[in-house]
N, C-alpha and C positions, 0 to 999 in steps of 0.2 A: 504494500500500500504506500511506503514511502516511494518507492521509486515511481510511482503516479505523477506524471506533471501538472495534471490537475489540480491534482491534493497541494503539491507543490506551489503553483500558481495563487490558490485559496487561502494557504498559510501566506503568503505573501502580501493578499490583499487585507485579511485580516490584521497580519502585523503593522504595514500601512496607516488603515485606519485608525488601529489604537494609540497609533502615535498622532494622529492629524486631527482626532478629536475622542479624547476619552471617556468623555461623559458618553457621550453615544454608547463607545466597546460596553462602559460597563454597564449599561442600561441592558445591550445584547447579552451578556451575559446574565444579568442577574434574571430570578427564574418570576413569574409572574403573580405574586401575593396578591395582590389587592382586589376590592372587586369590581368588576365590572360595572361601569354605570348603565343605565335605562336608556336605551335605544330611542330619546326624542324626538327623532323621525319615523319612526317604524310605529310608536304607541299613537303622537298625532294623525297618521294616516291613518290608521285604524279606524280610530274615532270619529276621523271625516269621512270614513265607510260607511259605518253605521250612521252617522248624524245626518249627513247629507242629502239621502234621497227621501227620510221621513220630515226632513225640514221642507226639500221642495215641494210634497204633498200637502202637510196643512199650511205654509205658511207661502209658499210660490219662490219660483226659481229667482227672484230678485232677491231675497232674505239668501237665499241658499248660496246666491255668488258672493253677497256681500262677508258672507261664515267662512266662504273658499278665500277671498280675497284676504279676511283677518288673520286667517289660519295659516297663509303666505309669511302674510307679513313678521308674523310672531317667528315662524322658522327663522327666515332670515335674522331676526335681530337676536334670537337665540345662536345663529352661526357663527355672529361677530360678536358676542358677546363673549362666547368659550375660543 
């Protein structure tokens, strides 16, 4: 396996790296503790699944764009805010 140029090549990039920025190496290194946060795109979409086609029935497709358009919005400043 040593004699692999690959392997070779890969030790190289790695040794590299951990000289050109070590926070990274040791971030790639350390193993993954913590948990995981809430998927805020994945729970909002959801929700405008469910919410959206019973909003346009009692209340009309202009309430329902306007819930799409807020639900936009909210993402984006949720994007730039993290």
């Amino acid at each position: 396996m040593a004699d692999d140029p690959f392997a070779a090549a890969l030790h190289d990039i790695e040794h590299r790296l951990s000289e050109q920025d070590p926070d990274f190496a040791a971030r790639m290194r350390a193993p993954d503790t913590g948990a995981r946060p809430i998927p805020k795109t994945l729970v909002l979409c959801a929700l405008l699944y469910i919410i959206l086609p019973i909003e346009a029935l009692l209340l009309g497709w202009t309430a329902a764009l306007i819930t799409l358009a807020a639900a936009t919005a909210i993402m984006v400043l949720l994007r730039h805010l993290h």
